[in-house]
DSSP file (Angstrom, degrees, kcal/mol; ACC not computed):
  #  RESIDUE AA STRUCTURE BP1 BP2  ACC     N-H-->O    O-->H-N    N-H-->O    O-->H-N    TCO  KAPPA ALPHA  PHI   PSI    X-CA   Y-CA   Z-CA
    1    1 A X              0   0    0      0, 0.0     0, 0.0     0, 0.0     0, 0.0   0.000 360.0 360.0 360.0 154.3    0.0    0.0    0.0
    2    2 A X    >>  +     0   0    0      1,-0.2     4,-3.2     2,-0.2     3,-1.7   0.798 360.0  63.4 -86.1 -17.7    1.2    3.4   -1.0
    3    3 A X  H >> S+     0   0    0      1,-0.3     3,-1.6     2,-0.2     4,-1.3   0.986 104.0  45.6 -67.2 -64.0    0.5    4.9    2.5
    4    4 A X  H 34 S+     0   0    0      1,-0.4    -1,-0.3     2,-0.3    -2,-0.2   0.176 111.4  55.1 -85.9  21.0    3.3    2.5    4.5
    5    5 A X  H <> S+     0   0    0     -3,-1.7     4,-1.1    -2,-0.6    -1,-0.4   0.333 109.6  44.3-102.2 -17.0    5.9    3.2    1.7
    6    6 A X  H <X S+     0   0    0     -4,-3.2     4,-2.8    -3,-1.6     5,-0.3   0.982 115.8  47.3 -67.1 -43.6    5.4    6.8    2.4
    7    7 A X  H  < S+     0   0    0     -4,-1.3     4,-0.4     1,-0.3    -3,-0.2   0.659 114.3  49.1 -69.0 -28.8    5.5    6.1    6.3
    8    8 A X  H  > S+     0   0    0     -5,-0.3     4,-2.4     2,-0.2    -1,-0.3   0.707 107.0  52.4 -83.8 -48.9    8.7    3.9    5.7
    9    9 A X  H  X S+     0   0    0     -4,-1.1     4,-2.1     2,-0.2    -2,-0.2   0.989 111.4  51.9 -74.1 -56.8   10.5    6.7    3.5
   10   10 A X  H  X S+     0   0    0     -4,-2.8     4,-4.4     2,-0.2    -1,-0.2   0.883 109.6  47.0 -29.9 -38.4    9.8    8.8    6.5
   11   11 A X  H  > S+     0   0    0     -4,-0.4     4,-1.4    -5,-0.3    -2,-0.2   0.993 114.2  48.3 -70.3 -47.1   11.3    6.4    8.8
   12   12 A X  H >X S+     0   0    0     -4,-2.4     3,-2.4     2,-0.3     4,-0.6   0.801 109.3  47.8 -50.0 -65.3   14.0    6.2    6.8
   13   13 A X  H >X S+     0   0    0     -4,-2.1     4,-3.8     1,-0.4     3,-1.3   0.859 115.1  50.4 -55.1 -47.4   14.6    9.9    6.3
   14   14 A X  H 3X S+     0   0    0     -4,-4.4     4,-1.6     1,-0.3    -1,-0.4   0.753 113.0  42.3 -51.3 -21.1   14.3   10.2    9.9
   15   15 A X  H <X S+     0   0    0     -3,-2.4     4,-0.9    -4,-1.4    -1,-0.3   0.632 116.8  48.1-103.9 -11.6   16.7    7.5   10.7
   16   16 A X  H <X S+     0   0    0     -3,-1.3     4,-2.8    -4,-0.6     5,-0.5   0.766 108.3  55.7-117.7 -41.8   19.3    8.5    7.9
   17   17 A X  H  X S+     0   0    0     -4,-3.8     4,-3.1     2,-0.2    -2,-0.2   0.967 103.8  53.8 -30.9 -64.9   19.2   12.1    9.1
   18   18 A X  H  X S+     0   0    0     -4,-1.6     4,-2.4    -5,-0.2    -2,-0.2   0.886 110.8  48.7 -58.5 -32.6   20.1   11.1   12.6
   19   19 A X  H  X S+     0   0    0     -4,-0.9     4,-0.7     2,-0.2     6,-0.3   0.816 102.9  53.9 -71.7 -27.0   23.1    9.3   11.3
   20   20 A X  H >X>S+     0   0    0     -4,-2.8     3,-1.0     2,-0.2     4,-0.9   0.942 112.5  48.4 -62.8 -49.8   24.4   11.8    9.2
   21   21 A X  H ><5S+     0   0    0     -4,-3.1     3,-1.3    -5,-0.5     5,-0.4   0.917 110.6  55.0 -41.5 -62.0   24.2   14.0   12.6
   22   22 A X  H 3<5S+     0   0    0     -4,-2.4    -1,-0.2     1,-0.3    -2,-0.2   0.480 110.7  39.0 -76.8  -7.7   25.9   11.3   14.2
   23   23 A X  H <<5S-     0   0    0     -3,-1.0    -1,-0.3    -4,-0.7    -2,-0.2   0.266 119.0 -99.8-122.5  23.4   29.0   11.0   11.9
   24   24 A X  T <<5S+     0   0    0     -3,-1.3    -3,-0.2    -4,-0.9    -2,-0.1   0.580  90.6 117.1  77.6   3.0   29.4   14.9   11.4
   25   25 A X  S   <S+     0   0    0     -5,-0.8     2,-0.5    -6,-0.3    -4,-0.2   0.563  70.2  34.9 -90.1   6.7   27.9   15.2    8.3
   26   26 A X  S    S-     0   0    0     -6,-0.9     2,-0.5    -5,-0.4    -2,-0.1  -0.974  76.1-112.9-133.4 125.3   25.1   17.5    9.3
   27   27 A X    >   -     0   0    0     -2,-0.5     3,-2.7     1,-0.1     6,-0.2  -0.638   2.3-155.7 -44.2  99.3   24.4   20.2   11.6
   28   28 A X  T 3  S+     0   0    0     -2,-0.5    -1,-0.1     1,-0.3     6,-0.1   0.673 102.6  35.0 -83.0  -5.8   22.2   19.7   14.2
   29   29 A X  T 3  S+     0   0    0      4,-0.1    -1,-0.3    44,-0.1     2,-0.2   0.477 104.5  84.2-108.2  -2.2   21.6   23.7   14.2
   30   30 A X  S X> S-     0   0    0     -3,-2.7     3,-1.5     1,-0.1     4,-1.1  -0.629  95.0 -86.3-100.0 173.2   21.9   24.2   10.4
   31   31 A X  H 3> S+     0   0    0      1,-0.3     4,-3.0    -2,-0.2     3,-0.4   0.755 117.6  50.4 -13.7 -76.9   18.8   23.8    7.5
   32   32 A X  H 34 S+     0   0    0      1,-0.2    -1,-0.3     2,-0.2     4,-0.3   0.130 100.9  65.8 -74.4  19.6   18.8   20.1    6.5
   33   33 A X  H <> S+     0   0    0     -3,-1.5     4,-1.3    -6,-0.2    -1,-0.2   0.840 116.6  27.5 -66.5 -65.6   18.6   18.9   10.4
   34   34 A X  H  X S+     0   0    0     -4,-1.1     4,-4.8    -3,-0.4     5,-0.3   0.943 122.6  48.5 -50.7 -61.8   15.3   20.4   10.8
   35   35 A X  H  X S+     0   0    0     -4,-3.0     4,-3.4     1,-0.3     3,-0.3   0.933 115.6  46.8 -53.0 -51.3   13.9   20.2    7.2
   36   36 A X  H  > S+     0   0    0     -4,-0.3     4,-1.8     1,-0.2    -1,-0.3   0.905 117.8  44.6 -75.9 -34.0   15.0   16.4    6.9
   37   37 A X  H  X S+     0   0    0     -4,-1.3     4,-3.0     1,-0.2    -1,-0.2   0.930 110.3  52.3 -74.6 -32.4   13.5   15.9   10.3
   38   38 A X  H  X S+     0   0    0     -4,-4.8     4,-1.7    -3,-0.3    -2,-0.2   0.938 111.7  48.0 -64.8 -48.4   10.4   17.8    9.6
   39   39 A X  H  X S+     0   0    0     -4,-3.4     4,-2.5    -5,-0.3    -2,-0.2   0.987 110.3  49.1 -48.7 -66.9    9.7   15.7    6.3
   40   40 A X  H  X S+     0   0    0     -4,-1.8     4,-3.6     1,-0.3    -1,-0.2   0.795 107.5  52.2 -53.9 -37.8   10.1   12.8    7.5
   41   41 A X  H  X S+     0   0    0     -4,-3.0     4,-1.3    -5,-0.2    -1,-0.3   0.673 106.8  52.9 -33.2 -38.0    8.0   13.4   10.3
   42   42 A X  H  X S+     0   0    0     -4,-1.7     4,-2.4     2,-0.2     3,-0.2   0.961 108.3  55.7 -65.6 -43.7    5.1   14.6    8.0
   43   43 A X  H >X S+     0   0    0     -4,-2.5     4,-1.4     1,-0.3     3,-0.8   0.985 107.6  48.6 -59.4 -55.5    5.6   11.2    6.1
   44   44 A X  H 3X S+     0   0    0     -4,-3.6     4,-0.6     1,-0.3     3,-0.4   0.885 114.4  43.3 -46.7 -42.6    5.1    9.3    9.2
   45   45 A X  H 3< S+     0   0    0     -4,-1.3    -1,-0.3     1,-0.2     4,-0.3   0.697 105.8  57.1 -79.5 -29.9    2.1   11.0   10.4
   46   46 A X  H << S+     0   0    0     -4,-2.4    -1,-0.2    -3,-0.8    -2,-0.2   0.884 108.2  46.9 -97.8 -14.1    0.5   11.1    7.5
   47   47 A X  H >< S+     0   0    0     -4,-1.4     3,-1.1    -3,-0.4     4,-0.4   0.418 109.7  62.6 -61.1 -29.5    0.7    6.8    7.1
   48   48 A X  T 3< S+     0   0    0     -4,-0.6     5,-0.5    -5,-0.4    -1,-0.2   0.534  84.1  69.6 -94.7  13.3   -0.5    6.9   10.8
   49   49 A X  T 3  S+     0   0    0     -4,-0.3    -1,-0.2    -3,-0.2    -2,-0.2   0.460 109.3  37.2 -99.0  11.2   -3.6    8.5    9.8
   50   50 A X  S <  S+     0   0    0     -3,-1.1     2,-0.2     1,-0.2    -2,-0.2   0.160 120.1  40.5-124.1  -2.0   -4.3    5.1    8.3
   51   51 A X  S    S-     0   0    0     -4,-0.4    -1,-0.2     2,-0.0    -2,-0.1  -0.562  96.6-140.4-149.2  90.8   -3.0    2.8   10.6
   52   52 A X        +     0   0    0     -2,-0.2     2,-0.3    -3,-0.1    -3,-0.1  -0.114  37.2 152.1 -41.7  96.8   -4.2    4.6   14.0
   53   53 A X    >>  -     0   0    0     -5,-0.5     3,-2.0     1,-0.2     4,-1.2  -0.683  31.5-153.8-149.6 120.8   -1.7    4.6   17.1
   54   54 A X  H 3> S+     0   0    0     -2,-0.3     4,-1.9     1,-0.2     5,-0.2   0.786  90.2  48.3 -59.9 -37.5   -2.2    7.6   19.4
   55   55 A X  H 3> S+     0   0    0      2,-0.2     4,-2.0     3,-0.2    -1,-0.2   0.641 109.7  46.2 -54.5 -28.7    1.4    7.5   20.7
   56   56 A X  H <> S+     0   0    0     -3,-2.0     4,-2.3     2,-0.2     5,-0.3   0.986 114.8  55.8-101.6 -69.3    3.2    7.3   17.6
   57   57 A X  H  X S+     0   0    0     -4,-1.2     4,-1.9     1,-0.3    -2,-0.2   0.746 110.8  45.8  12.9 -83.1    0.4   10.4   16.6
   58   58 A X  H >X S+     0   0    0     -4,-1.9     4,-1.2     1,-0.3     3,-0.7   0.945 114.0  44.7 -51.6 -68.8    1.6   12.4   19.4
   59   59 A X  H >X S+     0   0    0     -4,-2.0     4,-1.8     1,-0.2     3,-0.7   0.944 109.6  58.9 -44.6 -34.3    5.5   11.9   18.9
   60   60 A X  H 3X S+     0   0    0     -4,-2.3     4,-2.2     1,-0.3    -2,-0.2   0.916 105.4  41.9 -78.6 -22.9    5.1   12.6   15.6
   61   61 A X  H <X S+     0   0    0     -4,-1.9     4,-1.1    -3,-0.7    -1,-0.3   0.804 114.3  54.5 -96.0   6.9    3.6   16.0   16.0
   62   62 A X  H XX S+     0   0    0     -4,-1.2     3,-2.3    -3,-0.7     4,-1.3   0.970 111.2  52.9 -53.4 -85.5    6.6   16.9   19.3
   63   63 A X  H 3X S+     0   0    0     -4,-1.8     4,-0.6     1,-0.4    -2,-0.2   0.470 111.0  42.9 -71.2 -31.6    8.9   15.9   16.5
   64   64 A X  H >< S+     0   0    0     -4,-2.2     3,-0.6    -5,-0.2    -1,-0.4   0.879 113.1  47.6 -55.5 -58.3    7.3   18.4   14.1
   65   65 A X  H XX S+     0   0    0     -3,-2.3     3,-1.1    -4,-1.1     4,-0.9   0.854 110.4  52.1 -36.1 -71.4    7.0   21.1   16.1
   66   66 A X  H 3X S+     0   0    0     -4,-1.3     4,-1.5     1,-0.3    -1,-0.2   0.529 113.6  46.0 -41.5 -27.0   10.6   20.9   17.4
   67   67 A X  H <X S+     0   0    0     -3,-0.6     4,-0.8    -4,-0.6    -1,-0.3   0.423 110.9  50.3-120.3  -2.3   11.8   20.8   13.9
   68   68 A X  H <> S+     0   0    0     -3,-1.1     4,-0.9     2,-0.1    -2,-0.3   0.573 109.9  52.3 -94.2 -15.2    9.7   23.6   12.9
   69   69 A X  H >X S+     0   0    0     -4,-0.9     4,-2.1     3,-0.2     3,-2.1   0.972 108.1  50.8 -43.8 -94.6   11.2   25.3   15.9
   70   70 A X  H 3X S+     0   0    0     -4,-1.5     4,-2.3     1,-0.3    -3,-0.1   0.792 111.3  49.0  -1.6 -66.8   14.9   24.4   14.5
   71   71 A X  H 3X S+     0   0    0     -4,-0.8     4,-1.3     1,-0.2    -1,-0.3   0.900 110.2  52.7 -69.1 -28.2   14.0   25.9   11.0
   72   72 A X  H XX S+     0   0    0     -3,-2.1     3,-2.0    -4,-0.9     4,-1.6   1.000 109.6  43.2 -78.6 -45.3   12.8   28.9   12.5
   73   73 A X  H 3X>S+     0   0    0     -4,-2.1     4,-3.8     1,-0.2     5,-0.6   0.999 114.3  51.4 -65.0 -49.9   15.8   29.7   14.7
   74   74 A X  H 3<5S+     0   0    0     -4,-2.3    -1,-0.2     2,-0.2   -43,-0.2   0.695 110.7  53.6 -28.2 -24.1   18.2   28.9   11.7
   75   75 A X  H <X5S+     0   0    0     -3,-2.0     4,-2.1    -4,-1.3    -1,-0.2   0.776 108.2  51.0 -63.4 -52.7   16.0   31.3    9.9
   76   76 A X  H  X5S+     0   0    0     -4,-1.6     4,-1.3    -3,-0.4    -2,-0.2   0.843 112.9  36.1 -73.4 -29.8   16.6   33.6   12.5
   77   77 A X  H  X5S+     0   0    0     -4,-3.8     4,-2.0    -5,-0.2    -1,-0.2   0.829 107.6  67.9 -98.1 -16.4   20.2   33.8   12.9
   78   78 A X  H  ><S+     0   0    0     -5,-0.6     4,-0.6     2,-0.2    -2,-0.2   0.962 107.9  38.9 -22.5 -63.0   20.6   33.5    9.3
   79   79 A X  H  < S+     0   0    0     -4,-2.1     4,-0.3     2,-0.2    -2,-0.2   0.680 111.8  53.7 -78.5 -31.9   19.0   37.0    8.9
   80   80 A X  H >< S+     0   0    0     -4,-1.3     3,-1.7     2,-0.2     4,-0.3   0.948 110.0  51.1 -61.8 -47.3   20.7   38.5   11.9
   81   81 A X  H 3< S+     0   0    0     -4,-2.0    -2,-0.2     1,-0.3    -3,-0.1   0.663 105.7  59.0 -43.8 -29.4   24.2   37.1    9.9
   82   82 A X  T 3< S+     0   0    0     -4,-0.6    -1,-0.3     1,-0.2    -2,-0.2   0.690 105.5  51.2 -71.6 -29.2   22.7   39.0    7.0
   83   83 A X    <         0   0    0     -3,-1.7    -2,-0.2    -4,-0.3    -1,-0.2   0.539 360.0 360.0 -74.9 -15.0   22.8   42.1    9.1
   84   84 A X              0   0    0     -4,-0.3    -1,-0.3    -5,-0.0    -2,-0.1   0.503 360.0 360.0-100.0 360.0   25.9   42.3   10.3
């Protein structure tokens, strides 16, 4: 079903994200931290809105939040950096 290979490329993204973090190749304060975590996250959530589990529901929208958090401060000291 197309829904659990979108929910699977989420996991994925999420899980491939965290390794890149974890071997230095990403920034956990720069763009593609957030954005890749934010994607994947959407992907997950939107695959649990067909296979129902309130926990997973709940992380997934922390995880959102947090990584729309992320993009916004990266945003923000981007634009101060611009200032200077």
């Amino acid at each position: 079903m197309i829904v659990d290979v979108i929910g699977v490329s989420g996991v994925i993204i999420v899980v491939a994200t965290y390794m890149l973090l974890q071997i230095d190749k990403i920034d956990a304060k720069g763009f593609w931290y957030s954005f890749l975590n934010a994607i994947g996250s959407v992907m997950i959530l939107y695959s649990l809105t067909y296979n129902w589990n309130l926990a997973s529901i709940i992380i997934e929208f922390f995880w959102i939040a947090i990584s729309l958090f992320g993009l916004w401060k990266w945003n923000k000291s981007r634009n101060k950096a611009k200032k200077t």
